[in-house]
C-alpha positions in Angstrom: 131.8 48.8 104.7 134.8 50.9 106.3 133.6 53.3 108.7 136.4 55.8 107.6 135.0 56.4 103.8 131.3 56.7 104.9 133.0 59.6 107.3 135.3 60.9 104.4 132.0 61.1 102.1 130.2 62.6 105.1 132.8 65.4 105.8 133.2 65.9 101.9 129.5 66.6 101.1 129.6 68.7 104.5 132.5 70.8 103.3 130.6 71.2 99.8 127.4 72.0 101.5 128.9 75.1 103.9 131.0 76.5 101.2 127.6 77.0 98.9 126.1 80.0 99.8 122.8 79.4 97.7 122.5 75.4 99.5 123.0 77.2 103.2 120.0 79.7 102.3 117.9 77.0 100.7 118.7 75.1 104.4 118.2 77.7 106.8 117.4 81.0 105.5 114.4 80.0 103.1 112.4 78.5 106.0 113.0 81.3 107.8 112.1 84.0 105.0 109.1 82.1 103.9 107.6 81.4 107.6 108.5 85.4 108.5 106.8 86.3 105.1 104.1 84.8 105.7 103.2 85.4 109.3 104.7 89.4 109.1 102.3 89.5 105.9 99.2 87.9 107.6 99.0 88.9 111.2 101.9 87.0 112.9 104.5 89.6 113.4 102.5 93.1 114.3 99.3 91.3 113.6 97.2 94.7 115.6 93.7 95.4 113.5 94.6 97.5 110.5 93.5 101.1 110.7 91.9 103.3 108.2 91.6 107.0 107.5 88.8 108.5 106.8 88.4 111.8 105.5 85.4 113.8 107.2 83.8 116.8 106.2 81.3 118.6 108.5 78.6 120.6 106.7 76.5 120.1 110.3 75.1 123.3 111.4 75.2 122.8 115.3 72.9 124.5 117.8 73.0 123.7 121.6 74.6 120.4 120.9 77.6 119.1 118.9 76.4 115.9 117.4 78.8 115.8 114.7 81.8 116.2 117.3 80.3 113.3 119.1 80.7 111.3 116.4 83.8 111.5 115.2 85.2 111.0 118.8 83.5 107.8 118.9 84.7 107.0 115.7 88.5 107.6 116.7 87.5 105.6 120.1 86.9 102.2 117.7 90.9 102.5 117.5 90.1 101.5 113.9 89.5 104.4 112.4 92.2 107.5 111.9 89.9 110.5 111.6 91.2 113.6 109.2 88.8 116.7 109.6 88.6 118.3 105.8 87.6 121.7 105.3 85.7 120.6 101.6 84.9 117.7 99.8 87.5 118.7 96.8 90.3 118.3 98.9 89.3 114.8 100.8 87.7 113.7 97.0 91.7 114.1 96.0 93.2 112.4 98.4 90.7 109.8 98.5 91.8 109.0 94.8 95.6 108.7 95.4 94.7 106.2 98.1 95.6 109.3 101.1 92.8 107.7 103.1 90.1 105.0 102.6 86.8 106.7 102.9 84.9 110.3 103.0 82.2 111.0 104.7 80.2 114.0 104.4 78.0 114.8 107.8 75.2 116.7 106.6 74.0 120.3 107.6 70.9 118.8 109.8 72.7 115.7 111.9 72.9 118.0 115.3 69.4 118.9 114.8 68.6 115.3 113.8 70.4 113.8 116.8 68.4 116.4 119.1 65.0 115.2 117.8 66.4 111.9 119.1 66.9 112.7 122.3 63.8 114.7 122.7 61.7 111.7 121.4 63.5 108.2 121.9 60.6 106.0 121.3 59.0 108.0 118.3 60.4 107.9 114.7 57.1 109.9 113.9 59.1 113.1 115.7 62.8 112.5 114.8 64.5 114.8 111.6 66.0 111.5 109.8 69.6 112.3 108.3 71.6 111.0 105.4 75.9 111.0 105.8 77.2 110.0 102.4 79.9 107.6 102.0 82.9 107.7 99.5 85.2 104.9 99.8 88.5 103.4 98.4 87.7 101.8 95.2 90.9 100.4 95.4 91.0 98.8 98.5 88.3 95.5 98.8 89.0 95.7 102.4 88.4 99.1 103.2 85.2 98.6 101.5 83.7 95.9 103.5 84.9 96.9 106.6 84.6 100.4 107.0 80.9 100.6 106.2 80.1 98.7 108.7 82.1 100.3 111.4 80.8 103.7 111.0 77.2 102.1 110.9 77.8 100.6 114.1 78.9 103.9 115.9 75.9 105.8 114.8 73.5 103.1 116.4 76.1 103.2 119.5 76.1 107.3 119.7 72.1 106.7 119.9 72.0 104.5 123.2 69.7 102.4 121.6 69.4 99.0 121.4 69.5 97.8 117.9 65.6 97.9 116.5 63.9 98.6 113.6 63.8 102.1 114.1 66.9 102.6 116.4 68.5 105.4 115.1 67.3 108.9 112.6 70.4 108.5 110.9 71.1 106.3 107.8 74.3 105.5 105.6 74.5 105.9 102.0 77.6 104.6 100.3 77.5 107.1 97.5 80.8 105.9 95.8 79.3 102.2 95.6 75.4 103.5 94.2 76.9 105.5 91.5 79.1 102.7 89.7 78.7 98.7 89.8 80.4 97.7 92.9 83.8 96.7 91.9 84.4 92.0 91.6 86.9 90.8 94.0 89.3 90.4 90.7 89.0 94.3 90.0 90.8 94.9 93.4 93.3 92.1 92.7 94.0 93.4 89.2 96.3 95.9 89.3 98.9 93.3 91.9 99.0 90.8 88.8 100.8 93.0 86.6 103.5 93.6 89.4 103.3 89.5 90.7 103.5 88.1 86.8 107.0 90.5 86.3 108.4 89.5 89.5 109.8 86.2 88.3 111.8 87.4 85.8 114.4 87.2 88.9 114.4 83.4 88.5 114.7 83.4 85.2 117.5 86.2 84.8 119.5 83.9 87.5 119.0 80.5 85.8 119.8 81.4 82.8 123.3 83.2 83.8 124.3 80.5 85.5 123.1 77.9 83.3 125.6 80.3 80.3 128.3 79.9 82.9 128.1 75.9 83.6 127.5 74.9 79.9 130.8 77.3 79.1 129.0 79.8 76.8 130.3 82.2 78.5 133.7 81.2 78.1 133.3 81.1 74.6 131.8 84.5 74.4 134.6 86.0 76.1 137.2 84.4 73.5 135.2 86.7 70.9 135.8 90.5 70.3 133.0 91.2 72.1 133.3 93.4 75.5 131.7 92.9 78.8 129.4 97.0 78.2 128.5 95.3 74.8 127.4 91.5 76.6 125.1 93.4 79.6 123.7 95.7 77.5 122.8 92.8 75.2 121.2 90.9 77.8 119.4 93.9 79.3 118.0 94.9 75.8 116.7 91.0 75.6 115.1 91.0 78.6 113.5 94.2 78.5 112.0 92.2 75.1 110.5 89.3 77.4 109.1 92.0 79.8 107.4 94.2 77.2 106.1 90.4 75.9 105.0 89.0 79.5 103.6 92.8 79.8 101.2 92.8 77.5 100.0 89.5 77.8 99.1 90.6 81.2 97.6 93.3 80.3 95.0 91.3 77.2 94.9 88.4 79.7 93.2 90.7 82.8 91.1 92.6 80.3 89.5 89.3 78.8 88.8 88.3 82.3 86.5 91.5 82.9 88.8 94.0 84.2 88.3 97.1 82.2 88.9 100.4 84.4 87.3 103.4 82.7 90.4 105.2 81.9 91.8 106.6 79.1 95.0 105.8 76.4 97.5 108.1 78.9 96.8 105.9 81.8 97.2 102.8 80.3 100.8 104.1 78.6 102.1 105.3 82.2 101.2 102.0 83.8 102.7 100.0 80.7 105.6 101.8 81.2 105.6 101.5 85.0 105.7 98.0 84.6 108.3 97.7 82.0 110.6 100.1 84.6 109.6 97.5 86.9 110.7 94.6 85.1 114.1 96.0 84.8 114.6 96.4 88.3 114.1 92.7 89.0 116.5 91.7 86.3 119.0 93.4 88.3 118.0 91.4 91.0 118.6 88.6 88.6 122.4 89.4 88.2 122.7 89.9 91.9 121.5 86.3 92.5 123.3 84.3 89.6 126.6 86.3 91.1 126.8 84.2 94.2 124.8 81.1 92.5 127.2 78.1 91.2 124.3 76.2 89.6 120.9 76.9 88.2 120.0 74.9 91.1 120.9 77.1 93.5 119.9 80.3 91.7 116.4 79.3 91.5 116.5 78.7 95.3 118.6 81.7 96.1 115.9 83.8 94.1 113.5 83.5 96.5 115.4 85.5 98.7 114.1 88.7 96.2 110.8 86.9 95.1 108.8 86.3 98.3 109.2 89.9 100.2 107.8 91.8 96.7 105.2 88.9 96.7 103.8 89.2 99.5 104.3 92.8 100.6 103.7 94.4 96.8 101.0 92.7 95.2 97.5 92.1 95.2 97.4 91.0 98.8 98.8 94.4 99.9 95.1 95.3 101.1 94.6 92.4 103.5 98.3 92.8 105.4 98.6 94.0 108.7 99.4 97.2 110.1 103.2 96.3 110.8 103.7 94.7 107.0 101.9 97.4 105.4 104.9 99.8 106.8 107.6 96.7 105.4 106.0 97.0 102.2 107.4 100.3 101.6 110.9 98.5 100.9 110.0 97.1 98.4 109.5 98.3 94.4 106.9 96.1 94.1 104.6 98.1 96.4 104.7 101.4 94.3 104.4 99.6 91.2 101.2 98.4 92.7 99.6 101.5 94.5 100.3 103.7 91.4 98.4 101.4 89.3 95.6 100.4 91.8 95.5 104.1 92.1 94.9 105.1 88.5 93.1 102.3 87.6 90.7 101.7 90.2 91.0 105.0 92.1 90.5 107.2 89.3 94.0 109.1 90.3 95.5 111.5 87.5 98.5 111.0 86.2 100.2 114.1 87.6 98.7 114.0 91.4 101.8 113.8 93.5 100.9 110.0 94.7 101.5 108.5 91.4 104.8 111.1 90.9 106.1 110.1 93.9 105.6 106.2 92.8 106.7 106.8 89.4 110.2 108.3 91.2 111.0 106.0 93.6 110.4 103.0 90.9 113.0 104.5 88.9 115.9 105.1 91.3 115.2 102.0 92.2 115.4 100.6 89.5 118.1 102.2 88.0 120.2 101.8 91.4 119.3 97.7 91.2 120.4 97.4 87.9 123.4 99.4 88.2 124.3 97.2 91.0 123.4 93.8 89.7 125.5 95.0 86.6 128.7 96.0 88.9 128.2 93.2 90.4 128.5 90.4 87.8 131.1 92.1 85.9 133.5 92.3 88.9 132.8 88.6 90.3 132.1 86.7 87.4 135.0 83.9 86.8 135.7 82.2 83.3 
């Protein structure tokens, strides 16, 4: 064995390694994008308790003391919960179903009186005037609605000064949103992420199958042919947009076999088809953009990843449980409007023309339309016969 060939072979595979843009990433940058994803998504990176905003309205007719004003500073004091004063229930209802804020509560006309009786007899239910504050909460959001209960229960005991007892407080908590309708399954809230998550990896396959047209030298014999380079991407657009109207609705029958069947109506269900065919287009332009610096199939599914993980995990169905710091990231990302507009007309009970699903219907679309654009350009001008 000569020394000098093992180092020729070593220097060669080197060379070929550092001139591969998609074998560098898969080297260095994956582990880096995965690990970041992960621990930005799940508390590593601005990993502070999530906050939540609640919507209050005060229909509390206060005498000599302020009870409902005492409550909502202790509520803001938990550093959990952002408090937004409403002056009616129409206006917090509204924002409560474009996802605005995570809960409503409505502090009744006799809680000051109620917490008076209280303090005028401590140790004698028999005496108190017992009130009821009425809960609407997120129906989209399986977080909000396990942990904002809870919080808001344990203020009201706190504001008391009581230990807690089995008649520690005159005021109770009635979820009204949850005793209305059945309580919504963890899949329900998970729904509306699994259109956006299944459409996502048409990027991998957009990539793979570029380049694998490229190294088998159909491409070459495409471009011998009359036809022009508008004619081939339009082509290709026009076929995938076929796949995603397929993978679509296959979604769409698979999640309503498994029980998820929102109580909406045929022009809901046509704006969130179409959302997620607008979608799909969008990541076939990320497609292009990755089989442009890709020289195998190899490295384009690798290189892929690069557009796959960040929608993943900061625009689909495990939005709810981010933290604070990846729930601002998210906002980068298509996926995370394609997401909120349909968890917000599916499980929210959002109309079609409130400004939240507008706004997520827009910004979809440039998007889209800009990442296409650009994954077109892009091909065209760097592709090599």
């Amino acid at each position: 064995m000569k020394f000098q060939r093992v180092l020729a072979l070593t220097k060669k595979e080197m060379k070929k390694t550092v001139r591969e843009p998609a074998v560098l990433f898969m080297i260095f940058l994956f582990p880096i994008v995965f690990v970041f994803a992960f621990g930005a998504s799940f508390g590593g990176v601005g990993g502070s308790q999530p906050a939540y905003s609640i919507g209050v309205v005060s229909m509390d007719q206060a005498s000599l003391v302020n009870a409902s004003q005492i409550l909502l500073t202790a509520l803001s004091d938990t550093n959990i919960l952002n408090v937004q004063v409403y002056g009616d229930n129409q206006t917090a209802q509204n924002d409560l179903s474009q996802g605005s804020i995570q809960g409503v509560m409505i502090i009744p006309s006799d809680f000051s009186q109620s917490f008076a009786s209280y303090q005028a007899a401590p140790n004698d239910p028999n005496l108190w005037t017992n009130a009821t504050i009425a809960l609407y909460l997120d129906q989209g959001s399986l977080v909000a609605t396990q942990a904002v209960p809870p919080i808001i229960q344990q203020t009201l005991t706190a504001i008391t000064g009581q230990n807690q007892q089995a008649y520690s407080s005159p005021f109770s908590l009635e979820t009204a949103s949850l005793i209305e309708v059945n309580a919504p399954s963890t899949f329900d809230f998970m729904a509306p992420g699994m259109f956006t998550f299944a459409s996502i990896f048409l990027i991998m396959m957009v990539a793979q199958s570029f380049t694998q047209d490229r190294e088998n030298g159909m491409m070459k014999r495409i471009r011998i042919t009359p036809t022009t380079p508008t004619e081939f991407m339009i082509s290709q657009v026009l076929s995938y947009s076929v796949i995603a109207l397929i993978q679509a609705v296959l979604v769409f029958v698979m999640v309503y076999f498994m029980g998820f069947t929102p109580d909406v109506g045929i022009p809901v269900y046509a704006v969130a088809f179409t959302l997620v065919l607008v979608f799909s287009l969008s990541n076939v332009g990320f497609g292009l953009i990755t089989a442009t610096i890709s020289k195998s199939s190899g490295a384009a599914t690798g290189l892929s990843f690069l557009f796959v993980l960040p929608q993943l995990f900061l625009g689909t169905f495990v939005g709810s449980s981010l933290s604070s710091a990846a729930q601002v990231a998210g906002k980068i990302v298509p996926s995370y409007y394609v997401t909120d507009a349909l968890t917000s007309l599916f499980l929210r009970g959002a109309a079609i023309t409130s400004p939240a699903i507008l706004l997520d219907i827009t910004v979809v679309s440039i998007a889209c339309i800009g990442i296409l654009a650009v994954g077109i350009i892009l091909y065209g001008k760097y592709y090599k016969i």
